[in-house]
SERO-4910 file (N, C-alpha, C, O; in steps of 0.05 Angstrom, whole numbers):
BEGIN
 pado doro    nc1    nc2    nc3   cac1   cac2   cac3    cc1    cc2    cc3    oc1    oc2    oc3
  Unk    A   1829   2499    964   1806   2481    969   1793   2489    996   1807   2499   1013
  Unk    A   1776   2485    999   1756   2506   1017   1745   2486   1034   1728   2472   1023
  Unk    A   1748   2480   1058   1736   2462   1072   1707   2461   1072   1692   2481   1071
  Unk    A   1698   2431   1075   1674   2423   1074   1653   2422   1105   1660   2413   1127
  Unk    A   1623   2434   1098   1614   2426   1125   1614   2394   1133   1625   2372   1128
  Unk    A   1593   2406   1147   1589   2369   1155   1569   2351   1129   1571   2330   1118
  Unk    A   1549   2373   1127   1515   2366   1107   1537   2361   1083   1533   2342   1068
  Unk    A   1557   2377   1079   1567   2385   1048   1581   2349   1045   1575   2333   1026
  Unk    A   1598   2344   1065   1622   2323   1069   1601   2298   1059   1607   2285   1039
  Unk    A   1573   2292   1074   1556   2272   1065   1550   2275   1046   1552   2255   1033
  Unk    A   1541   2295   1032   1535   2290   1009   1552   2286    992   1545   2276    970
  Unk    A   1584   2291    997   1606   2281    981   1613   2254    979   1626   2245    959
  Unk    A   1605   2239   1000   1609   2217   1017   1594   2199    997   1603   2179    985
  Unk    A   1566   2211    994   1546   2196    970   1554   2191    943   1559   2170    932
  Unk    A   1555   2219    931   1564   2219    908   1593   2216    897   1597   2217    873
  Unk    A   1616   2212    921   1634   2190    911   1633   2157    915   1647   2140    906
  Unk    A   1612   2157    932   1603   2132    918   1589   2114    890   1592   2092    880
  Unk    A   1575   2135    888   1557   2132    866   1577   2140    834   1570   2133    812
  Unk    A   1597   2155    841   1614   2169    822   1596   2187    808   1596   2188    784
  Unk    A   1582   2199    821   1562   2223    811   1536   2214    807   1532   2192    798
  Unk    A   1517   2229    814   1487   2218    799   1464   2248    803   1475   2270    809
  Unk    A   1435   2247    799   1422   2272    808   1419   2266    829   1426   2245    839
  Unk    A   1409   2283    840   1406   2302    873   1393   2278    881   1406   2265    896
  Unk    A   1366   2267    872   1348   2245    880   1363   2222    885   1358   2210    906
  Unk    A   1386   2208    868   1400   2190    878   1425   2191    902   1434   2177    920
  Unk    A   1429   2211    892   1447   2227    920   1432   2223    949   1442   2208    966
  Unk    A   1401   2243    954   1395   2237    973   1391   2204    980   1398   2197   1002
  Unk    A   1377   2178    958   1370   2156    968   1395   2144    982   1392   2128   1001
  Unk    A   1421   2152    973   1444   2143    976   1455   2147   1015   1465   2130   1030
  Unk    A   1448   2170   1020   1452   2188   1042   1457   2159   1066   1439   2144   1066
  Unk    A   1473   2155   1078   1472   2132   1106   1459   2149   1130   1447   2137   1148
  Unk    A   1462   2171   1130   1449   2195   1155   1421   2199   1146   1408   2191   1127
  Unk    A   1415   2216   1171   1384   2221   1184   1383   2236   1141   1404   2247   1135
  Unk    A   1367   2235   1123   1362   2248   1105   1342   2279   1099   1319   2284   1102
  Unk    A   1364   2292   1089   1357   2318   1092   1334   2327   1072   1333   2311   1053
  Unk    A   1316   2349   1070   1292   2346   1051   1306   2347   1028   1330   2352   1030
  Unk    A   1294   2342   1003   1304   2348    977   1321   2375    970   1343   2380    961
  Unk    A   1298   2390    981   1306   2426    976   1332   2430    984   1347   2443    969
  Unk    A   1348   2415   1018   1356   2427   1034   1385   2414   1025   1407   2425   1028
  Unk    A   1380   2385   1010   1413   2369    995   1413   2383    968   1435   2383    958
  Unk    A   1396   2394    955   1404   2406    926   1416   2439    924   1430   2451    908
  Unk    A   1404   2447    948   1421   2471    955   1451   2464    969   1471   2479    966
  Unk    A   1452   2443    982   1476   2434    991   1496   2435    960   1514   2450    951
  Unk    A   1486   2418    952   1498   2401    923   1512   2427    904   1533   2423    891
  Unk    A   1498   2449    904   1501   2479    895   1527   2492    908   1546   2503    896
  Unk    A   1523   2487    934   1550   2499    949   1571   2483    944   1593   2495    945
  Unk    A   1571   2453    936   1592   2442    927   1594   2449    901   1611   2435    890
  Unk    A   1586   2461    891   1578   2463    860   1599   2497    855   1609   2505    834
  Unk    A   1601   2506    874   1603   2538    877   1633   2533    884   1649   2542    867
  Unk    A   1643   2517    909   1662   2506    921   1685   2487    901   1708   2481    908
  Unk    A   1675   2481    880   1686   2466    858   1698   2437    863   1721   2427    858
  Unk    A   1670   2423    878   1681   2395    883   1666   2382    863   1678   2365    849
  Unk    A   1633   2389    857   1625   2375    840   1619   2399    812   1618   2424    812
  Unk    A   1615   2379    788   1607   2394    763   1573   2386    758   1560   2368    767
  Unk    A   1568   2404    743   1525   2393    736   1534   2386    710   1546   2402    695
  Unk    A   1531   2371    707   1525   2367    677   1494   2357    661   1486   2334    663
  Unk    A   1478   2379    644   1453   2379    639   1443   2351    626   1454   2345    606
  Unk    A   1431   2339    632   1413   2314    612   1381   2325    616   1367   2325    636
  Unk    A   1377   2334    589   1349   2345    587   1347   2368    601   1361   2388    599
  Unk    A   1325   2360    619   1315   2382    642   1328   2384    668   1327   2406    680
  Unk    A   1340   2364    677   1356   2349    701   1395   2356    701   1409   2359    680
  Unk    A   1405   2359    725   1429   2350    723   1442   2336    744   1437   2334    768
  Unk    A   1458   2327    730   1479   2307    749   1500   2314    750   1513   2326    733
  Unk    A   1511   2305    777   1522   2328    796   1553   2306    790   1550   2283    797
  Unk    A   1576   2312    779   1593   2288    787   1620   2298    802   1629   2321    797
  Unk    A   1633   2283    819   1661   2301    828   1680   2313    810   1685   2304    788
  Unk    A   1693   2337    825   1711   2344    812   1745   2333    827   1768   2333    820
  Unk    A   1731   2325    850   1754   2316    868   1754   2288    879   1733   2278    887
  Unk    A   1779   2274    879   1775   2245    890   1764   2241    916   1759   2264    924
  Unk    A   1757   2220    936   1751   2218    961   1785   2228    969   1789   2246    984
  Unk    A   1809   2210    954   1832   2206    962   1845   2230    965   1860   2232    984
  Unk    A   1844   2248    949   1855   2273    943   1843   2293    965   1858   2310    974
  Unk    A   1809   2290    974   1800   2306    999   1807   2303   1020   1807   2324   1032
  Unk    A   1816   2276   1037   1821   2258   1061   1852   2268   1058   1855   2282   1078
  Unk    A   1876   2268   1046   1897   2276   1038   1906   2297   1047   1927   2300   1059
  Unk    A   1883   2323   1039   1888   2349   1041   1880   2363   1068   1889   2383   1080
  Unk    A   1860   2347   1072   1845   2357   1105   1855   2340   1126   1856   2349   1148
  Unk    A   1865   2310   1121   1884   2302   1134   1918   2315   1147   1928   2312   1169
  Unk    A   1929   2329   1121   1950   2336   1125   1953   2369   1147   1973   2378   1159
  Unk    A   1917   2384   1143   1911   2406   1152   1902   2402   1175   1902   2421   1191
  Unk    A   1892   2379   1183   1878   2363   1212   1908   2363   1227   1913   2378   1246
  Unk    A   1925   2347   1218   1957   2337   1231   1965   2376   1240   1965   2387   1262
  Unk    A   1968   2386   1220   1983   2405   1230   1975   2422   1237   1990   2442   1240
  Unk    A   1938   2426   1244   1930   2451   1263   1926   2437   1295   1918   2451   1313
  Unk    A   1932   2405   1300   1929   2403   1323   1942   2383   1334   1933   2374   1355
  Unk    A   1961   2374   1326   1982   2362   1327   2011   2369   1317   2028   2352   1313
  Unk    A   2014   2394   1312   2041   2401   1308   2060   2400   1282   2085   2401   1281
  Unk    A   2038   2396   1261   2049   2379   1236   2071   2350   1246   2091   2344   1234
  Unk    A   2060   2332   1274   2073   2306   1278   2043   2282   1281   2024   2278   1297
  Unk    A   2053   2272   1255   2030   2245   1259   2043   2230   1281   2024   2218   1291
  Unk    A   2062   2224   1291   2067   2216   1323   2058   2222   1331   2042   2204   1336
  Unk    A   2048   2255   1348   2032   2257   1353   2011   2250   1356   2006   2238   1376
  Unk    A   1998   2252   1343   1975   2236   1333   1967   2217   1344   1948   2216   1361
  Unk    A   1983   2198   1334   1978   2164   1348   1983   2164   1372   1968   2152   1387
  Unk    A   2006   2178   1381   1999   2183   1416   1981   2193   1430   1977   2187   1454
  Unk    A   1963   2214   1413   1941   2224   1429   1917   2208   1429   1901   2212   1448
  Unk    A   1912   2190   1411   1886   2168   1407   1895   2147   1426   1877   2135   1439
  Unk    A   1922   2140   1430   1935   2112   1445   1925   2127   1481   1915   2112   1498
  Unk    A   1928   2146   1485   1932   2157   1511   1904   2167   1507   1898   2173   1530
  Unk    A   1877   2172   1489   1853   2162   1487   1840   2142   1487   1815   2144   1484
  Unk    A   1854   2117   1489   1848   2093   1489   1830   2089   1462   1811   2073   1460
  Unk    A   1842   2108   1440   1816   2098   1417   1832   2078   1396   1820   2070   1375
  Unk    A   1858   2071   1403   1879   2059   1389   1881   2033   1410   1889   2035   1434
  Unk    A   1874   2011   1398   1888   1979   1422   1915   1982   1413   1926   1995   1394
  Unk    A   1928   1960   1438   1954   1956   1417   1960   1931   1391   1976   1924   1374
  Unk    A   1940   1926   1402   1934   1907   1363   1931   1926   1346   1948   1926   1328
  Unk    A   1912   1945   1345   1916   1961   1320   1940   1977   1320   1936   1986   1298
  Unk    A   1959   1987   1327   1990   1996   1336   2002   1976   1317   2010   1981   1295
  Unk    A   2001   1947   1332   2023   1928   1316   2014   1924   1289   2032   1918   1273
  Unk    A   1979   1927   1277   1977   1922   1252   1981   1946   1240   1983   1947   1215
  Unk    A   1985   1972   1256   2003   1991   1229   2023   1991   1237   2034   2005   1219
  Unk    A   2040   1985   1254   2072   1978   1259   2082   1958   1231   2104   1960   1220
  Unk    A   2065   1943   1226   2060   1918   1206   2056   1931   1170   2066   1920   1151
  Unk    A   2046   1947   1170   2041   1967   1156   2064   1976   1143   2074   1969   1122
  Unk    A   2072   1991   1159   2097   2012   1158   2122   1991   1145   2135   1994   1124
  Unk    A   2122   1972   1164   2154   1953   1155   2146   1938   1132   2166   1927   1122
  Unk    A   2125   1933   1119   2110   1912   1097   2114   1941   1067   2126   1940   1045
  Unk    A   2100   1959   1077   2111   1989   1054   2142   1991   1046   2149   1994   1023
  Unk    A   2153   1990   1059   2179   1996   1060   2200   1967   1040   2221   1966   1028
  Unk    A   2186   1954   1045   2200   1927   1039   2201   1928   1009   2211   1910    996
***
């Protein structure tokens, strides 16, 4: 699986929302600055090439739908995120956001909370 740009990731972002639709609902969907038509349907192609989404023809038109979950992408680039810069240790991890101050320690105790509530 071939990592995604940034333009590519939003437009994935869209159309697993939508659980697929054409390029035109894709872009209305977009939460970012929106890119011209031309410039998301050539995107949509590279995912198309990349094998995240399928076209499937209606008439003259196609609709673009995933071939991959949100869950299954976040999973895989998550697990490749952890171990090209953190050591393959999600400890790590949480220590380097905590010692970034991008972690309070309320959010700590609500996945401390997490962890012992899974387990149970």
């Amino acid at each position: 699986m071939e990592k995604l740009t940034i333009q590519e990731e939003e437009a994935m972002l869209s159309i697993w929302q939508l659980n697929g639709g054409f390029v035109k609902e894709i872009l209305d969907n977009l939460k970012a600055e929106k890119p011209p038509y031309t410039t998301l349907a050539s995107t949509i192609k590279n995912l198309e090439k990349k094998a995240y989404v399928k076209a499937v023809k209606y008439a003259n038109a196609k609709r673009y739908e995933p071939l991959i979950s949100e869950a299954e992408y976040k999973a895989k680039f998550m697990n490749n995120f952890v171990g090209d810069y953190f050591k393959n240790s999600y400890k790590e991890m949480v220590s380097f956001f905590v010692k970034e101050e991008k972690l309070s320690s309320s959010e700590l105790e609500e996945i401390m909370n997490m962890i012992k509530n899974s387990k149970s």
